[in-house]
Backbone bond lengths (Angstrom), bond angles and torsions (degrees), N, CA, C in turn:
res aa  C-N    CA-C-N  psi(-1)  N-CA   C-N-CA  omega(-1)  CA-C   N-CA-C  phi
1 X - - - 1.465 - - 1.524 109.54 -
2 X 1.378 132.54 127.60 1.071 149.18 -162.86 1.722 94.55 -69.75
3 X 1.111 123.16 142.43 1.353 142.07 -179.98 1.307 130.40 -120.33
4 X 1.617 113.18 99.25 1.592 102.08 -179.61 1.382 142.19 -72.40
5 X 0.821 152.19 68.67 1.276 155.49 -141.12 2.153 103.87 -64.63
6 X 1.317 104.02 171.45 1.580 97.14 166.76 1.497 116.93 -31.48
7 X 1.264 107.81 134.17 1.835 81.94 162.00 2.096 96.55 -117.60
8 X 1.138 81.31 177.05 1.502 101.77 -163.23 1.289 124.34 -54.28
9 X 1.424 116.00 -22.41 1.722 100.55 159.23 1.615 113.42 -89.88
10 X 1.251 125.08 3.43 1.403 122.66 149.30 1.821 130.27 -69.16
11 X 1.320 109.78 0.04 1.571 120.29 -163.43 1.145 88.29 -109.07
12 X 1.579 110.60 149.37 1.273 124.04 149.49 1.580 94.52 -130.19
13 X 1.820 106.30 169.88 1.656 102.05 -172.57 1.353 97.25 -75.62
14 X 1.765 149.86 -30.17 1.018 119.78 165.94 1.163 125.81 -68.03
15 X 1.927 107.64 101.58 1.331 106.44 173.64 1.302 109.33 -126.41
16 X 1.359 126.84 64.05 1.467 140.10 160.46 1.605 116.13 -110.43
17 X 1.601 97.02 135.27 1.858 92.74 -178.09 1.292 110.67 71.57
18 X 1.353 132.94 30.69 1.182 128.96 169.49 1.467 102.45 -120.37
19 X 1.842 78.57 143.23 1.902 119.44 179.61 1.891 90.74 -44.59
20 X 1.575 89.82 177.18 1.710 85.74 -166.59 1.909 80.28 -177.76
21 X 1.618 91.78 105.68 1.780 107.68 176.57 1.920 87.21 -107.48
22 X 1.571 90.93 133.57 1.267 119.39 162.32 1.172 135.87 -128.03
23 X 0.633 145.32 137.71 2.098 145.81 -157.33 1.620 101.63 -129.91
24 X 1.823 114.17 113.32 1.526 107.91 -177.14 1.342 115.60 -75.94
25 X 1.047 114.10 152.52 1.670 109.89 -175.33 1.750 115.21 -46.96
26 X 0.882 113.21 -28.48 1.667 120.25 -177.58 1.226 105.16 -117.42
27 X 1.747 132.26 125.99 1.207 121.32 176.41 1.548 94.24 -158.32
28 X 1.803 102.65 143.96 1.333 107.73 175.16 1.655 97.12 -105.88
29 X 1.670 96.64 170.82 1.268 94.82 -179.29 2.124 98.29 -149.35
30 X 0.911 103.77 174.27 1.807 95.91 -176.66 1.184 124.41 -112.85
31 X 1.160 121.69 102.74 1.910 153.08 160.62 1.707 90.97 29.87
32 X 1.130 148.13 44.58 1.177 139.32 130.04 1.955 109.36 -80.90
33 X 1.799 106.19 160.14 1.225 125.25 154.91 1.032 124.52 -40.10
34 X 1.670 102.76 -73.35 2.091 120.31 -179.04 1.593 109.85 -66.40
35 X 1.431 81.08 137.01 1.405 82.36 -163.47 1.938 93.82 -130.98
36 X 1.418 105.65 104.67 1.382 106.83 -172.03 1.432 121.29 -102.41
37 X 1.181 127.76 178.95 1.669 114.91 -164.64 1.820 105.66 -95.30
38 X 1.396 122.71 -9.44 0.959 132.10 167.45 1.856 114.43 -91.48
39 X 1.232 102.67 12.88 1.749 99.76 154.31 1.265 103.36 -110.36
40 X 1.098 122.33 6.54 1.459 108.56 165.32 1.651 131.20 -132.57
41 X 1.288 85.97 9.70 1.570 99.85 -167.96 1.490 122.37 -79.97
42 X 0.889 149.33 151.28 1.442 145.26 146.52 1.484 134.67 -108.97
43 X 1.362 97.04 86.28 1.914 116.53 -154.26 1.811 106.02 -85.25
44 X 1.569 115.63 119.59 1.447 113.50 -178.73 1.546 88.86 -126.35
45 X 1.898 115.31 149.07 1.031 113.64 172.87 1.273 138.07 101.51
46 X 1.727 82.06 -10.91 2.459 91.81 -164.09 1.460 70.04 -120.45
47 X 1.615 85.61 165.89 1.330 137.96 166.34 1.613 116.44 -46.25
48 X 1.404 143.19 168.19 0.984 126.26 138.73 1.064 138.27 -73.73
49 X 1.372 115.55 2.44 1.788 130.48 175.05 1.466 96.20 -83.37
50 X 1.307 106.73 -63.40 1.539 103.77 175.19 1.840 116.12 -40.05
51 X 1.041 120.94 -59.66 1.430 128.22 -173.63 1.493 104.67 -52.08
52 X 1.321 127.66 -41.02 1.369 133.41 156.45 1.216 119.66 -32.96
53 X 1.454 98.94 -47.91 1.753 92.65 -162.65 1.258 118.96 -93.12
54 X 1.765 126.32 -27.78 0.827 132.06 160.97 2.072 106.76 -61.57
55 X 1.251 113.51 -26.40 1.460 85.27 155.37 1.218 140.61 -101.75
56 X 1.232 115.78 31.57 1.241 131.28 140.39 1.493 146.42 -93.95
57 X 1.475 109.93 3.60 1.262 132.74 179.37 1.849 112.98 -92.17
58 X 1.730 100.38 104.37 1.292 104.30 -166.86 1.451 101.22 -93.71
59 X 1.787 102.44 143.35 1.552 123.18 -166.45 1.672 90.64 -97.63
60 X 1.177 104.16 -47.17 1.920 107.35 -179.18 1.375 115.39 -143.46
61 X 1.538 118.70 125.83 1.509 109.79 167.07 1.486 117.22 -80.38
62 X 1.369 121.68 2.85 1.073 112.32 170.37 1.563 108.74 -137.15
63 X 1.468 137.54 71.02 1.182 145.28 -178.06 1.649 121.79 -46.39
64 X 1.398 113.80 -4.56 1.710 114.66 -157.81 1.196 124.98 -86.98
65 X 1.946 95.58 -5.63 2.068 115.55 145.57 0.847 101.95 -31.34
66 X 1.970 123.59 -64.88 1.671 111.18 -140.56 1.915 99.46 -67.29
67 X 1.341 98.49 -16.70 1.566 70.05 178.66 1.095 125.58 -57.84
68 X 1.362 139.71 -54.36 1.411 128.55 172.96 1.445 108.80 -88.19
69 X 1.547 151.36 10.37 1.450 117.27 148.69 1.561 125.20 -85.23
70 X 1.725 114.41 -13.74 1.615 158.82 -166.98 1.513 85.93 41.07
71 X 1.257 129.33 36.34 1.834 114.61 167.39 1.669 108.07 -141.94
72 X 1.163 98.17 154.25 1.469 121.43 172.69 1.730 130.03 -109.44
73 X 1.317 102.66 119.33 1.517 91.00 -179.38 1.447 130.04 -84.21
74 X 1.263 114.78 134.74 1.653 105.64 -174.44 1.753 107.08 -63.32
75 X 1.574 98.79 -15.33 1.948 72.30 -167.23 1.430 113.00 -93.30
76 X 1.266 105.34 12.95 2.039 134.93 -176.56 1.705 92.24 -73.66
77 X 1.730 107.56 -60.23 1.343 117.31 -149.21 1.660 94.19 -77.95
78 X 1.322 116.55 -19.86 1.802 117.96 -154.62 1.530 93.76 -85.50
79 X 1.571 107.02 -35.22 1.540 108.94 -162.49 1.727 102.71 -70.70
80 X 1.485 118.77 -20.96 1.645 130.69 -144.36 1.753 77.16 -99.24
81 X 1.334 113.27 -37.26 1.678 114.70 172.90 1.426 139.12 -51.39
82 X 1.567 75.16 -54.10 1.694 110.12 170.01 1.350 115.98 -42.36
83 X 1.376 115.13 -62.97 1.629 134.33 150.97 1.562 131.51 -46.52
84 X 0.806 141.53 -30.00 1.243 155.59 136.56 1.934 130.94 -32.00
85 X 1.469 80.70 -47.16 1.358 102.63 174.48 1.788 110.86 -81.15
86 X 1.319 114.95 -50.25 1.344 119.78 172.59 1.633 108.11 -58.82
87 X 1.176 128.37 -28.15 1.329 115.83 -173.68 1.524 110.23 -117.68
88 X 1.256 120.89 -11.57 1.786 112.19 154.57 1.126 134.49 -115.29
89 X 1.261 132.13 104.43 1.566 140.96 -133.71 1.679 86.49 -78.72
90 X 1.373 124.06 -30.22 1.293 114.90 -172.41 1.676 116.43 -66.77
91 X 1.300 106.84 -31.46 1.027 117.58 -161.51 2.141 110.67 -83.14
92 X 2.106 75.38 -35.96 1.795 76.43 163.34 1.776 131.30 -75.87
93 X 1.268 90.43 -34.31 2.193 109.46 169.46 1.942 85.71 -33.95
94 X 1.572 116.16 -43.34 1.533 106.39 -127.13 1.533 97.72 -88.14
95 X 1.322 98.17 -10.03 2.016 120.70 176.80 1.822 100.42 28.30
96 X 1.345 113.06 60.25 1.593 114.99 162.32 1.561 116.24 -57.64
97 X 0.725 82.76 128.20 2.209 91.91 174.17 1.504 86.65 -80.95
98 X 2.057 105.25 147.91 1.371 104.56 165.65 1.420 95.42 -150.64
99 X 1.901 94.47 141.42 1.499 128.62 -176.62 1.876 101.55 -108.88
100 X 1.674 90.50 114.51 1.643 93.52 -175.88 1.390 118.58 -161.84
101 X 1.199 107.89 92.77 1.562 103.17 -165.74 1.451 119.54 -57.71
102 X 1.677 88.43 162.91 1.310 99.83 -178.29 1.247 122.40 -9.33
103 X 1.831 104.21 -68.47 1.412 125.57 -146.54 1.357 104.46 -134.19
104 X 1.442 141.04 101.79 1.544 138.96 -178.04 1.513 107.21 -80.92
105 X 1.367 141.23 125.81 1.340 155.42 148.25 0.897 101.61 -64.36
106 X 1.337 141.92 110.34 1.623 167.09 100.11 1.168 119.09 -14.95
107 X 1.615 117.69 121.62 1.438 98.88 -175.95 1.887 83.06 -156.13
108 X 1.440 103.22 128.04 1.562 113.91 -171.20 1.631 99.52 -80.44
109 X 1.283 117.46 149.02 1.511 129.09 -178.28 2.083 102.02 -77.27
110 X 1.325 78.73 164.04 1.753 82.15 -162.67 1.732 90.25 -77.31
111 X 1.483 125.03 -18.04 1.547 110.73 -166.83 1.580 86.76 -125.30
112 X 1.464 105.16 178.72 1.510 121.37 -156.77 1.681 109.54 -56.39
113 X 2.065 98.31 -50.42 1.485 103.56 171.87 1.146 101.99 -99.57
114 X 1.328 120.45 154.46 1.862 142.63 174.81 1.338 94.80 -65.29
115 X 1.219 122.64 156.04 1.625 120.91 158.11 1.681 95.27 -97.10
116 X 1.003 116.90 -53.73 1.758 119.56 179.24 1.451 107.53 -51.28
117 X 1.595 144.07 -28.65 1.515 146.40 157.41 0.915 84.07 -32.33
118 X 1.407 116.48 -94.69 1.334 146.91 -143.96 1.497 99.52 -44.17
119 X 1.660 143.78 -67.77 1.123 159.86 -104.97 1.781 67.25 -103.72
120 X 1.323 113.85 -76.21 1.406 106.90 -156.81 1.588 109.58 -65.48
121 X 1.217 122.03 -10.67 2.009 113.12 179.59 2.057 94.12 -76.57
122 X 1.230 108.20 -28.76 1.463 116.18 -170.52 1.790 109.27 -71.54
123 X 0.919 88.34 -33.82 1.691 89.99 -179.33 1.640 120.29 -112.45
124 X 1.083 88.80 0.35 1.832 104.57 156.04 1.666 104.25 -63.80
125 X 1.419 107.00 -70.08 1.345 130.79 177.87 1.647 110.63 -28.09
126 X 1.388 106.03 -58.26 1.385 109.11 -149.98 1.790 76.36 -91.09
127 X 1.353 126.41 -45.19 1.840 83.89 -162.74 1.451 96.01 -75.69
128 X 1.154 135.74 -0.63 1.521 105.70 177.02 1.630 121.04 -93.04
129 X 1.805 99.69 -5.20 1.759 96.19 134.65 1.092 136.54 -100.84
130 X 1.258 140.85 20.66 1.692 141.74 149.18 1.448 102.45 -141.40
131 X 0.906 143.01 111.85 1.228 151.31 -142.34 2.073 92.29 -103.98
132 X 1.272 114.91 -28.56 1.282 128.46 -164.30 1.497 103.96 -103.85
133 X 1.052 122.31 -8.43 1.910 125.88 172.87 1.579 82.77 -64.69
134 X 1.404 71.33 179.55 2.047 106.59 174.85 1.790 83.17 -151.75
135 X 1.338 110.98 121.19 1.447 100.28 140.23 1.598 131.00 -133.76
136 X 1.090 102.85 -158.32 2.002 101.25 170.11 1.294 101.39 -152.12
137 X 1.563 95.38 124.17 1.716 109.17 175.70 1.656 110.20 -81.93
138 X 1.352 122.38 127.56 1.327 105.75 144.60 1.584 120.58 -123.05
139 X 1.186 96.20 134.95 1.839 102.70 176.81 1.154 124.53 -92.37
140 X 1.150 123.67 113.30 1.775 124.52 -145.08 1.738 95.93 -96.52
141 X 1.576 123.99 -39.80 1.155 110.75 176.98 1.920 107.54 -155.89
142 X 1.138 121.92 144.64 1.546 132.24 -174.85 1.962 105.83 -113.90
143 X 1.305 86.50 129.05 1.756 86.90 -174.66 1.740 112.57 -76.82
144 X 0.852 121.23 -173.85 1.825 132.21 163.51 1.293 103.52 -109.59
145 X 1.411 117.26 108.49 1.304 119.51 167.27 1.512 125.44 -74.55
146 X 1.601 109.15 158.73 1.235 97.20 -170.49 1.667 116.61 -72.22
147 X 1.214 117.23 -49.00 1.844 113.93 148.67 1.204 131.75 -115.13
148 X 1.758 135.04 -162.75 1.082 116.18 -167.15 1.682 104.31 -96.04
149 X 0.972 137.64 -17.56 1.133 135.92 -173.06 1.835 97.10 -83.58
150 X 1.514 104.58 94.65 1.304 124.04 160.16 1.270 115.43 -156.32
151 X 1.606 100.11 151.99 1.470 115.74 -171.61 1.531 107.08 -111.44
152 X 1.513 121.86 141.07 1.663 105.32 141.88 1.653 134.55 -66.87
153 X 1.079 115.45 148.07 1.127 124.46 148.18 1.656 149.33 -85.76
154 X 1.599 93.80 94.26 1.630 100.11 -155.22 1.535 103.18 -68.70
155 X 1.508 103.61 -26.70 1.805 85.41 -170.20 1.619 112.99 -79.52
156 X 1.186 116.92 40.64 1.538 112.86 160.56 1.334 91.89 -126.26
157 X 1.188 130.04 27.58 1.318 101.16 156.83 1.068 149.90 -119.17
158 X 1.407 136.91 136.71 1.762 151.67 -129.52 1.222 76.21 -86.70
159 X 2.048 95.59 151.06 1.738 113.14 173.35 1.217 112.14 -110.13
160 X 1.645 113.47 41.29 1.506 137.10 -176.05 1.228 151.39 167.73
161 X 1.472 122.63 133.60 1.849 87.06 -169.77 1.832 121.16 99.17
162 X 1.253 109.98 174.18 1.630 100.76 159.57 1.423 125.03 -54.56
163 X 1.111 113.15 161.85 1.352 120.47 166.05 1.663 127.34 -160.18
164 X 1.236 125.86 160.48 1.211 129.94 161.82 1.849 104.28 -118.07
165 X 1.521 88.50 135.09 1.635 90.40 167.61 1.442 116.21 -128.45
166 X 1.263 125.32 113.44 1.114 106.86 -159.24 1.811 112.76 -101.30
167 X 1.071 112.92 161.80 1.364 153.92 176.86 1.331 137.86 -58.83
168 X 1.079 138.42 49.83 1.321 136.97 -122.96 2.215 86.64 -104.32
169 X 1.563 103.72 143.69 1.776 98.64 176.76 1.544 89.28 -108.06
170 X 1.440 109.54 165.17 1.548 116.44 -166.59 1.028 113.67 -53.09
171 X 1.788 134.70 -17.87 1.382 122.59 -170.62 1.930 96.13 -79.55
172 X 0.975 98.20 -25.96 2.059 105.81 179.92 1.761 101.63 85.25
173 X 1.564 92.95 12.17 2.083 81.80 -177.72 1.752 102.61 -92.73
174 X 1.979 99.34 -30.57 1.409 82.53 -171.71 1.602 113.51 -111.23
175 X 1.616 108.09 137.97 1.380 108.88 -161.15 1.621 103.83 -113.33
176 X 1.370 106.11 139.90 1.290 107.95 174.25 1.467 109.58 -131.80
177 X 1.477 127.27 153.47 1.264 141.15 -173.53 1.958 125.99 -91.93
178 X 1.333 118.18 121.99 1.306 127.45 151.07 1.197 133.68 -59.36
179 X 1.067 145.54 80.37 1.761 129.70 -179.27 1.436 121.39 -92.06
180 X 1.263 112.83 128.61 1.074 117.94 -177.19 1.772 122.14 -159.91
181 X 1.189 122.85 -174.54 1.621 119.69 -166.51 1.454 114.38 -125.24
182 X 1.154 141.72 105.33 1.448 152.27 -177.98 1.798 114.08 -67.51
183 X 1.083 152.23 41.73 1.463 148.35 169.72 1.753 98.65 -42.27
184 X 0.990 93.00 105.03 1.944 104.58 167.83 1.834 112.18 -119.60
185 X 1.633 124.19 116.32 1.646 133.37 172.74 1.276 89.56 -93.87
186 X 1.493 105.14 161.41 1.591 129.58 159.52 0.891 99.01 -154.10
187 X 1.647 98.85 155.75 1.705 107.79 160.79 1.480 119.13 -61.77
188 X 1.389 94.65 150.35 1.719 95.69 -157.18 1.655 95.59 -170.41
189 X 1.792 110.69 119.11 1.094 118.48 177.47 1.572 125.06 -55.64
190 X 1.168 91.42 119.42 2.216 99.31 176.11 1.307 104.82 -120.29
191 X 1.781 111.63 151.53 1.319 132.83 -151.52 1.588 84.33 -94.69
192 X 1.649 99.81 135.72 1.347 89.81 153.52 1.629 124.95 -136.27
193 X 1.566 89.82 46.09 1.671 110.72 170.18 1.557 104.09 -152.74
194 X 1.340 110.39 137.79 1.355 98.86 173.87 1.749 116.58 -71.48
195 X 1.516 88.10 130.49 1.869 108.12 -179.72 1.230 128.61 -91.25
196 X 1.305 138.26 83.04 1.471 142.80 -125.57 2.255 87.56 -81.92
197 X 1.223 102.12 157.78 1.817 109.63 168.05 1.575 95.07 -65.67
198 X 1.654 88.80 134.55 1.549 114.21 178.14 1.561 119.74 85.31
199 X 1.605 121.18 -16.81 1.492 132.29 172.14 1.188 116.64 -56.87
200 X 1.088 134.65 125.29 1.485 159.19 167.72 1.691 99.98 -45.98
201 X 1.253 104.65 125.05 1.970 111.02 174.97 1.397 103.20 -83.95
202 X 1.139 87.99 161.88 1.799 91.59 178.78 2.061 80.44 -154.96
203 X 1.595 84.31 166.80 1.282 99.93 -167.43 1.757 100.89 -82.97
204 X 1.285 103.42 -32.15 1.622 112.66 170.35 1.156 106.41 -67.17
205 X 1.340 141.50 25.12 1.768 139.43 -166.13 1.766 82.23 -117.50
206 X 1.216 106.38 -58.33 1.719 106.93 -177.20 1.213 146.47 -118.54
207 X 1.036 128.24 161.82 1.621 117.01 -170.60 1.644 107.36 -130.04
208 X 1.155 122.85 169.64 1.870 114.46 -161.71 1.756 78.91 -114.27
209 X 1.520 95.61 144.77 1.037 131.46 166.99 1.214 140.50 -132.80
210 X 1.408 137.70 153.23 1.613 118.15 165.29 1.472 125.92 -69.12
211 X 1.474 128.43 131.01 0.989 142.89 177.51 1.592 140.60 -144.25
212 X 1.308 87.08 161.46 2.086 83.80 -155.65 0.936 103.89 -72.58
213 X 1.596 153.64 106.79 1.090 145.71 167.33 1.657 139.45 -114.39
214 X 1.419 89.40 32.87 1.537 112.72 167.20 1.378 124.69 -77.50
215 X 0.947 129.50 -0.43 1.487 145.26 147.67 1.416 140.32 -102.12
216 X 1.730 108.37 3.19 1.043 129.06 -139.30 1.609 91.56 -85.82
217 X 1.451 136.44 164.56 1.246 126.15 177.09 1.889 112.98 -111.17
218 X 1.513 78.53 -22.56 1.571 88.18 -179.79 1.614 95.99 -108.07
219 X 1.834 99.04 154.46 1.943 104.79 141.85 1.105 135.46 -39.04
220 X 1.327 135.61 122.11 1.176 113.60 146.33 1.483 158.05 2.98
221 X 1.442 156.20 117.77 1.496 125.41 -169.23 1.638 93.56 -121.87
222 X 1.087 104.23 174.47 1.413 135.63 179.24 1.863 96.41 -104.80
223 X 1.576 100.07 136.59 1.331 108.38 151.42 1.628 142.81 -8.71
224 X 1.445 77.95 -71.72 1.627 96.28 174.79 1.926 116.97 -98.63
225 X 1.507 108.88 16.89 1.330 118.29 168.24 1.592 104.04 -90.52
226 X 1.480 106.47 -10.86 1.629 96.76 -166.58 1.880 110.36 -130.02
227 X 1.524 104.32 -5.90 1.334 134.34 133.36 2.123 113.96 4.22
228 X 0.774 124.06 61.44 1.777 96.85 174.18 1.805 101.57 119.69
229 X 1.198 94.91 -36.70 1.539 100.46 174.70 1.530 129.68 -54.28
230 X 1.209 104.82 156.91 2.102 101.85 166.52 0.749 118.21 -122.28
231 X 1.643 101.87 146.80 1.580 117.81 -164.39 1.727 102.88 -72.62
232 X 1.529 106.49 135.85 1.411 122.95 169.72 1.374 100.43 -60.40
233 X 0.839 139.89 -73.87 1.642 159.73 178.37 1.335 123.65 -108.21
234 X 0.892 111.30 138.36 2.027 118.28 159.90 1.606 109.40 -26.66
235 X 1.583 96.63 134.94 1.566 86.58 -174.68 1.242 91.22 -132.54
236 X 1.517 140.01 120.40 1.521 126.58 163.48 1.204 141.62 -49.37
237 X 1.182 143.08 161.61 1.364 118.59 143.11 1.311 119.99 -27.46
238 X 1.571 103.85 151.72 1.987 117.64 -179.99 1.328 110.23 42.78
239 X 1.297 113.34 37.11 1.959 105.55 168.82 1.358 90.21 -110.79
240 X 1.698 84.69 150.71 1.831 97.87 -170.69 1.543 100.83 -82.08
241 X 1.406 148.26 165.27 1.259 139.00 -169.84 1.579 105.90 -120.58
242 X 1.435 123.47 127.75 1.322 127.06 -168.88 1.854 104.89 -115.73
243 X 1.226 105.21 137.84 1.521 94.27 167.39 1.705 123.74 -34.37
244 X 1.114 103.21 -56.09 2.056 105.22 169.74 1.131 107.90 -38.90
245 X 1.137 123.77 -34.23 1.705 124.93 -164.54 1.839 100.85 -76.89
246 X 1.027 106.66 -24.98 1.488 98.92 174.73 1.141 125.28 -125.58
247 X 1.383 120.20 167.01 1.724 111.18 -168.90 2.366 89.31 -145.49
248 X 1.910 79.18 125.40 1.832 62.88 163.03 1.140 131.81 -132.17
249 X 1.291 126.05 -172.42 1.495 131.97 -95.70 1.697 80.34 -110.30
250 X 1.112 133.75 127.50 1.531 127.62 170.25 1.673 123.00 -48.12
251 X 0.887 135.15 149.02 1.064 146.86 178.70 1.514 113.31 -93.47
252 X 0.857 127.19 -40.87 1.335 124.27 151.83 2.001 125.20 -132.61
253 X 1.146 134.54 140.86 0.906 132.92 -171.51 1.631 124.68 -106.56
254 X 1.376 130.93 146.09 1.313 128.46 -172.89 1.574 106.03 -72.02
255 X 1.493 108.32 111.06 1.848 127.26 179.99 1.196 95.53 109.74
256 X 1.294 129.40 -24.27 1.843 122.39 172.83 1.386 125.55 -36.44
257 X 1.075 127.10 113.18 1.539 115.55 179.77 1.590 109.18 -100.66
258 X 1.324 102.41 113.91 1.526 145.98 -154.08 1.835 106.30 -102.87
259 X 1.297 129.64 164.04 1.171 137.91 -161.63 1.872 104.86 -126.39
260 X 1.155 126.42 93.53 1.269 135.01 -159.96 1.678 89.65 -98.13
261 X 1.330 111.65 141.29 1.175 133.76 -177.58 1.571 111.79 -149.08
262 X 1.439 91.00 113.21 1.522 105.40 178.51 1.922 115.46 -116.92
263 X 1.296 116.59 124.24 1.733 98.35 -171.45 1.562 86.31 154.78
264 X 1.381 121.07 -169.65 1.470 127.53 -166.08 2.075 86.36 -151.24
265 X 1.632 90.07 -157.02 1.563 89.32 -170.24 1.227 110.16 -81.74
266 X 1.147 126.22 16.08 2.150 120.73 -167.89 1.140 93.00 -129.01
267 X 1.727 129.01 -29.63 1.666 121.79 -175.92 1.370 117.37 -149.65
268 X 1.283 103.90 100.80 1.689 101.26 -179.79 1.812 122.57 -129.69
269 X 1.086 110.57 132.89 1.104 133.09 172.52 1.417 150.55 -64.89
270 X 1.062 136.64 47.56 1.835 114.90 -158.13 1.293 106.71 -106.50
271 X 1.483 93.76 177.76 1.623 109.05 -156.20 1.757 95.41 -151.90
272 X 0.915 125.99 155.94 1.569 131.55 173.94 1.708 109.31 -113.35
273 X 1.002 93.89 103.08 1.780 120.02 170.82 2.121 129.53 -98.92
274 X 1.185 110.55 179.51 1.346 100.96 169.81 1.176 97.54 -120.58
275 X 1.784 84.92 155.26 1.882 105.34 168.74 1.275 128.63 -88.84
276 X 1.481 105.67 98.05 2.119 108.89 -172.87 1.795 97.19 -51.50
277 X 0.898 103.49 -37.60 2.080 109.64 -173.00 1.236 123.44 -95.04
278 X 1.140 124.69 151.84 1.483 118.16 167.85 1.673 100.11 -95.04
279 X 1.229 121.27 153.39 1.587 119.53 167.93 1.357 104.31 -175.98
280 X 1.795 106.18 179.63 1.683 125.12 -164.62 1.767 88.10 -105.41
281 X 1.708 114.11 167.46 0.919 134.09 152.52 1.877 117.49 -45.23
282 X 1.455 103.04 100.84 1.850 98.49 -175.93 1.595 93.17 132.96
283 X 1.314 110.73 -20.45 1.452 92.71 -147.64 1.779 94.87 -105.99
284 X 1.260 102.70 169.19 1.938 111.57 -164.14 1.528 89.77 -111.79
285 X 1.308 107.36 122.30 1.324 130.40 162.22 1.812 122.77 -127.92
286 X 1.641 97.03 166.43 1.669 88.78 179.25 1.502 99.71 -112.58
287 X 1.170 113.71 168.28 1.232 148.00 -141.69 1.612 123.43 -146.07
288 X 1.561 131.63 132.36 1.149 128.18 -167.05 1.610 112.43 -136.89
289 X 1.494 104.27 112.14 1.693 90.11 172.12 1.425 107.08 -82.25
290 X 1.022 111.41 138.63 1.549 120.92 -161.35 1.879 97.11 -89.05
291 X 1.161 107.97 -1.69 1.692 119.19 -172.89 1.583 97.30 -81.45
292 X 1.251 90.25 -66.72 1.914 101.97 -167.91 1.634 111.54 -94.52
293 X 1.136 107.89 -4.55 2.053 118.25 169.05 1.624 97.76 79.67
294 X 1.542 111.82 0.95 1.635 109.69 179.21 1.813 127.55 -55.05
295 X 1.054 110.96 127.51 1.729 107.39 169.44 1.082 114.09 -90.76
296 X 1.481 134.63 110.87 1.110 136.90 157.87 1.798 137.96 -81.33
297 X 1.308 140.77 -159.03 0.970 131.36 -173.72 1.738 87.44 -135.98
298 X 1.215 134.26 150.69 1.348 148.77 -175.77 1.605 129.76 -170.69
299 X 1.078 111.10 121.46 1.643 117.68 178.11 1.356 125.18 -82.81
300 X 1.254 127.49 84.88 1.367 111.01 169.30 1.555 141.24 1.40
301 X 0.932 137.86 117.41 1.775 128.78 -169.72 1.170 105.62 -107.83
302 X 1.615 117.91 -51.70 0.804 124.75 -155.88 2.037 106.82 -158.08
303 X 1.094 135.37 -154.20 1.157 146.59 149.94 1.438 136.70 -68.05
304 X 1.689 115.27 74.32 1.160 120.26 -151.87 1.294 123.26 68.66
305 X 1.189 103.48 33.37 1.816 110.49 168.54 1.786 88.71 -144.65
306 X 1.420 97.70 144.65 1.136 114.05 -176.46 1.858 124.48 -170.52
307 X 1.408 97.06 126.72 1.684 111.36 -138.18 1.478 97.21 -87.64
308 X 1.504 135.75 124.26 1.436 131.58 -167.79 1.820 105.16 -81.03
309 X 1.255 102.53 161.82 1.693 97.98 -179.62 1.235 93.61 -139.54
């Protein structure tokens, strides 16, 4: 099937990092009239403002043609684009590339809401808040609304896990519920030596991988977030690494004799003192010249350096 790509009064030469709406050649959609470009879209790359707006951009207020032609023309949807773009500067800044064939096959869901609508407005959402997840929607059950003029409501929806999304019918009094299951991976550092409790990380300890982290209790880390650190516990081979899993290493310690530096960039001073506190780099501790028995006040800088105030 022949494939239209942008055409040329949709381009500008900045075309790097741009959102990118696509429409699959076959798409169902659910037994409402309105027929908007975000029930059919498949948006990678935008914003969640963006994902908004493209679902709000109506292709037909009265969709109940497709029942008997069951197709859509791309140069229907490009022209409704075309327009859009000329009259919302936001929407033009946002210069989306669009993949849309020729000819879209339409095909209405056997119950009021689509589960496939739904599946794709849901994962619009979520990659255009982590752009770097992978997940898998499943929608366990879709209600019967009381008429056709109803909307979802995306801003209740969880970035994991169960969920209800509910359903709002045009008056917005009566609400009905979506249920369904969120599975979200990320990259996520795994050991690939066993790291005994108390061992020093090194970036050569792990490598990033995909991982399930829909149950996860902690964030995610980065490589070099877990870099230098010690292991809370024994970590095996192929365990994914969680902030809990590590604890780090103080920067200066209580009885440590530490390097106090007092002065700016034209005149500086140090002296070697003790640490009344234990603490991290950032953190305000006191301080003792062991000469004059003085307590001072001091900020950590660095690792046994520590800047007087």
């Amino acid at each position: 099937m022949k494939i239209l790509l942008a055409l040329t009064f949709l381009l500008s030469p900045q075309a790097f990092a741009r959102p990118e709406i696509s429409i699959p050649s076959t798409v169902e959609i659910s037994q409402r009239p309105l027929l908007r470009l975000g029930d059919v879209a498949v948006v990678k790359g935008a914003s969640e403002s963006l994902v908004a707006q493209i679902d709000s951009i109506v292709i037909r207020e009265d969709a109940r043609e497709l029942l008997i032609s069951q197709k859509l023309e791309a140069k229907e949807v490009l022209t409704i684009l075309k327009k859009e773009m000329e009259q919302d500067d936001e929407f033009r800044k946002a210069n989306p590339a669009f993949r849309i064939p020729s000819t879209v096959k339409v095909e209405f869901a056997k119950t009021p809401v689509s589960r496939d609508e739904v599946q794709r407005k849901i994962m619009n959402y979520l990659t255009a808040r982590c752009a770097d997840c992978e997940y898998k929607v499943t929608i366990q059950s879709t209600p019967n609304p009381s008429n056709r003029a109803w909307d979802l409501d995306m801003s209740q929806l969880s970035a994991k896990g169960g969920f209800l999304l509910p359903i709002r019918d045009g008056d917005s009094r009566q609400i009905k519920w979506i249920s369904g299951n969120i599975r979200v991976s990320k990259l996520t550092p795994v050991t690939t030596k066993l790291i005994s409790q108390g061992e020093r990380v090194t970036s050569q300890d792990l490598q990033m991988q995909m991982v399930d982290v829909t149950f996860a209790k902690d964030n995610s880390l980065r490589i070099e977030d877990a870099n230098g650190q010690l292991a809370a516990r024994a970590l095996p081979v192929g365990t994914p690494v969680w902030a809990s899993d590590l604890q780090r290493e103080p920067a200066a310690k209580r009885g440590q004799i530490v390097k106090a530096i007092i002065g700016d960039d034209t005149f500086e001073v140090s002296v070697n003192v003790q640490a009344e506190d234990t603490g991290f780099v950032g953190d305000l501790i006191k301080v003792k010249n062991l000469e004059t028995q003085k307590v001072l006040s001091a900020v950590i800088a660095e690792k046994g350096v520590v800047k007087l105030q």
